[in-house]
C-alpha positions as CSV (number, residue, x, y, z in Angstrom):
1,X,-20.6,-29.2,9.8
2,X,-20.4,-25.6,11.3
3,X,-17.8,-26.9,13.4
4,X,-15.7,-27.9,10.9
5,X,-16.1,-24.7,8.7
6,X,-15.4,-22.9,12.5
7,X,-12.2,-25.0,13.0
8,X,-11.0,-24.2,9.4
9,X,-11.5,-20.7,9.5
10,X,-9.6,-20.5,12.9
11,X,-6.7,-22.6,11.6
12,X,-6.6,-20.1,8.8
13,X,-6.6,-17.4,10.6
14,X,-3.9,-18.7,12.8
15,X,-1.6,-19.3,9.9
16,X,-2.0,-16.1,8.5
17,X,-0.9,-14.8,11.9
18,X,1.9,-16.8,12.5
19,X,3.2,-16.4,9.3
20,X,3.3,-12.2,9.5
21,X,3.8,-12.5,13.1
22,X,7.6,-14.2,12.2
23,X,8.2,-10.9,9.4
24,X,7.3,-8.8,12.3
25,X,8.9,-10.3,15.1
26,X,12.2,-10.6,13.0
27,X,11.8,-6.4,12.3
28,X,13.6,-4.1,13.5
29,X,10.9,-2.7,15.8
30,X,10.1,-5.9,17.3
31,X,11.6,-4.4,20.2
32,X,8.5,-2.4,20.0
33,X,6.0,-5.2,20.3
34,X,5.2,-6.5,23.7
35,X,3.1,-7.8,26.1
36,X,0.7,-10.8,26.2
37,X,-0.7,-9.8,22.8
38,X,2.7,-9.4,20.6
39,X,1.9,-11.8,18.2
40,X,-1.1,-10.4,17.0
41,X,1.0,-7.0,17.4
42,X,3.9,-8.7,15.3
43,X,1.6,-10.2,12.8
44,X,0.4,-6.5,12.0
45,X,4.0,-4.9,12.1
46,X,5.1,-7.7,9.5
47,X,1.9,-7.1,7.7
48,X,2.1,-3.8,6.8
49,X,6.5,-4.6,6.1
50,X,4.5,-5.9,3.3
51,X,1.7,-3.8,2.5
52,X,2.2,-0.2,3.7
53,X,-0.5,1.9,3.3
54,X,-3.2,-0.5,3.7
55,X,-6.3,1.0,5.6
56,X,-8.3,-0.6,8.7
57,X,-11.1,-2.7,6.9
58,X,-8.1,-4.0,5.1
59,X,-5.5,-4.6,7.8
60,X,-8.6,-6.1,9.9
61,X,-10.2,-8.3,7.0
62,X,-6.8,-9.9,5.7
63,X,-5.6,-10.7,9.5
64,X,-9.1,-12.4,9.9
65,X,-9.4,-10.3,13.4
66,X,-12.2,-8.2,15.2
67,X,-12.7,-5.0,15.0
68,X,-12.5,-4.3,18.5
69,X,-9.2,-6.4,18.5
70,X,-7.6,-4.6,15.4
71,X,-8.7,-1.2,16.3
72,X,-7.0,-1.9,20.2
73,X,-3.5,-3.6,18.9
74,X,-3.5,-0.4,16.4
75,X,-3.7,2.3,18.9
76,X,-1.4,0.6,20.9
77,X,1.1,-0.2,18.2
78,X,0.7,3.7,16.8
79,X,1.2,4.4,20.8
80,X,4.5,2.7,20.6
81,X,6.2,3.9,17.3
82,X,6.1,0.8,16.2
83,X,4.0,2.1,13.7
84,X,2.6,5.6,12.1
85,X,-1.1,6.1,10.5
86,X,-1.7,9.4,8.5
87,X,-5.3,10.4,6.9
88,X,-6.0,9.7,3.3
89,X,-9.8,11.0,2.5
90,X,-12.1,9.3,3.9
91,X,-9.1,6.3,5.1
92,X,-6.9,6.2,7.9
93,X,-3.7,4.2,6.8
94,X,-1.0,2.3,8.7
95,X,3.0,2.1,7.7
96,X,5.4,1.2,9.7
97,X,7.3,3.6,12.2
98,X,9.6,6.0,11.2
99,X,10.2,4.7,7.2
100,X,8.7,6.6,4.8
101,X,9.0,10.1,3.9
102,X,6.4,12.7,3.4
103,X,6.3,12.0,-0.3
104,X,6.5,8.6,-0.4
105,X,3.3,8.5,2.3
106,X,1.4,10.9,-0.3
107,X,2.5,8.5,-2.7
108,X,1.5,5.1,-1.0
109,X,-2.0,6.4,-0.4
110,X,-2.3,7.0,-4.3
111,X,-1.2,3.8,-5.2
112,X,-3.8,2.1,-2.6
113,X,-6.3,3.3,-5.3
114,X,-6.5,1.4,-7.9
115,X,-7.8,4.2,-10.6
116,X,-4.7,6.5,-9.8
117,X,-2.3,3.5,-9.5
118,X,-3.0,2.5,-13.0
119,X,-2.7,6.0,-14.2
120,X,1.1,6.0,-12.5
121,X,2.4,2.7,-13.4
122,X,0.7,3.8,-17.7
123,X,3.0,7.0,-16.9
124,X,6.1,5.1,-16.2
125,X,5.7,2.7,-18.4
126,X,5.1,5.6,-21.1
127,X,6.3,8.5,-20.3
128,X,4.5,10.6,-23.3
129,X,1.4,8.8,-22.8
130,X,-2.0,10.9,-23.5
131,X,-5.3,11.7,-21.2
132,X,-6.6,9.5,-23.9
133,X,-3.7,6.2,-23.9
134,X,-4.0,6.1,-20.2
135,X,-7.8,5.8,-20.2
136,X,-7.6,3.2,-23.2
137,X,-4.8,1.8,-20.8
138,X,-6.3,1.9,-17.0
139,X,-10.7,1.1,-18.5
140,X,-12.0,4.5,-17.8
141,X,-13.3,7.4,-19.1
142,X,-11.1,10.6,-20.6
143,X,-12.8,12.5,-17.9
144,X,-11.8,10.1,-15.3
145,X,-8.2,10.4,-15.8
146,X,-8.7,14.2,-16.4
147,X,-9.6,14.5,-12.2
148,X,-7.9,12.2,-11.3
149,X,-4.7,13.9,-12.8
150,X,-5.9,17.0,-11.1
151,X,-6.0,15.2,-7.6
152,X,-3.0,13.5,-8.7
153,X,-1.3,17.4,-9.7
154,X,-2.7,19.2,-6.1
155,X,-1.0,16.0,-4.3
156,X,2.2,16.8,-5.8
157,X,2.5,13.3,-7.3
158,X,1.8,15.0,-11.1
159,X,2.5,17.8,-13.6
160,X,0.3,18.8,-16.3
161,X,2.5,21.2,-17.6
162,X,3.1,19.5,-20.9
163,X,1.3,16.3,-20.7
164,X,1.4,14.2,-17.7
165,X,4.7,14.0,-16.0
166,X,5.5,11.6,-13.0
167,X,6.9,13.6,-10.3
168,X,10.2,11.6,-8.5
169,X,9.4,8.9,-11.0
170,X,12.0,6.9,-9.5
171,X,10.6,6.8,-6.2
172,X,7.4,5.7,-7.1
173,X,8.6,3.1,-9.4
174,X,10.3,1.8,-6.1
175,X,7.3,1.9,-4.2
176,X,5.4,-0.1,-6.6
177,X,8.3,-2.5,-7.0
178,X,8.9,-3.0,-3.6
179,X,5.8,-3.8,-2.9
180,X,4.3,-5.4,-6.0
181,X,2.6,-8.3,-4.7
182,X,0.3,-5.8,-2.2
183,X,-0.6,-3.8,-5.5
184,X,-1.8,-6.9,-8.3
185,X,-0.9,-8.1,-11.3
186,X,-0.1,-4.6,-13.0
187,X,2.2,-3.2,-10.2
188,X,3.5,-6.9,-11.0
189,X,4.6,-7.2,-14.2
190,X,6.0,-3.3,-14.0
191,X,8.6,-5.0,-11.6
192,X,9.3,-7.3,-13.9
193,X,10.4,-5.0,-16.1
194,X,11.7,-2.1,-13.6
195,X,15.6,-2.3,-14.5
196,X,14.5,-1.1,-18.3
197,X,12.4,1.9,-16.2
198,X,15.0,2.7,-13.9
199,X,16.5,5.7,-15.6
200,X,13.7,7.0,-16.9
201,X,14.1,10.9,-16.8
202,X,11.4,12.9,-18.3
């Protein structure tokens, strides 16, 4: 029976690799990815086309690989510019090479987190939303949004000049757009309804 429940894991796994390996090959920095281990390498790069931001435990725990083997193929792809990483707290994350700007890297490591991604995405969707709305909105307490909008506010993703305003609004609604399906069902159905958020201007 352990065989089996071996043999199913590993064709699993291998699907999951081929399938991110074919978004990575067919990248633009698949030139990049080399060398007797490029699929893995690939199946990373096309991961993260898909879920920028993500952090170790994450990239290593949805690719099903060791942690020897993702921390390895990491370095190497971070070696090559196939890739970036930039510290978050306590998380190193991955993006691909070259893409995103300084912003937009703040940015994705806020929306990695669930608290402050719901507190965004309640923002955009309503713009004049209260301390008190957006806790009502995200499950947490008044004070939780209160430091998390200072966080949000020293990482230059927030004002609290009057009220809480979204700073480049429109790039973070494309971010969470872009990407929806890496974020859940929230970031989800705020695509769905993106082209009515588009021009928001506060």
């Amino acid at each position: 029976m352990s065989d089996e429940v071996g043999e199913s894991v590993d064709t699993e796994k291998r699907a999951t690799l081929r399938r991110f390996a074919a978004l990575g090959a067919a990248g633009p920095l698949s030139r990049l990815v080399d060398g007797p281990s490029s699929s893995t390498r690939d199946a990373i790069v096309g991961y993260l086309s898909t879920t920028p931001g993500a952090h170790f435990s994450k990239i290593r725990d949805d690719l099903s690989l060791g942690t020897g083997e993702t921390q390895h193929h990491l370095r190497r792809l971070v070696e090559s510019g196939a890739i970036d990483s930039f510290r978050d707290g306590e998380y190193r994350r991955y993006v691909e090479g070259d893409r995103f700007s300084e912003f937009e890297l703040v940015a994705l490591g806020y929306l990695r987190r669930e608290t402050p991604r719901g507190m965004l995405i309640a923002l955009l969707r309503e713009p004049d939303a209260t301390g008190s709305t957006i806790a009502g909105t995200v499950g947490v307490s008044r004070p939780t949004v209160s430091t998390y909008a200072k966080e949000l506010e020293g990482a230059g993703l927030l004002s609290r000049e009057n009220g809480y305003t979204v700073k480049q609004p429109e790039t973070v609604l494309t971010l969470l757009v872009r990407y929806a399906d890496s974020f859940g069902p929230a970031a989800t159905s705020l695509a769905a309804e993106a082209d009515s958020l588009v021009r928001y201007d506060p």
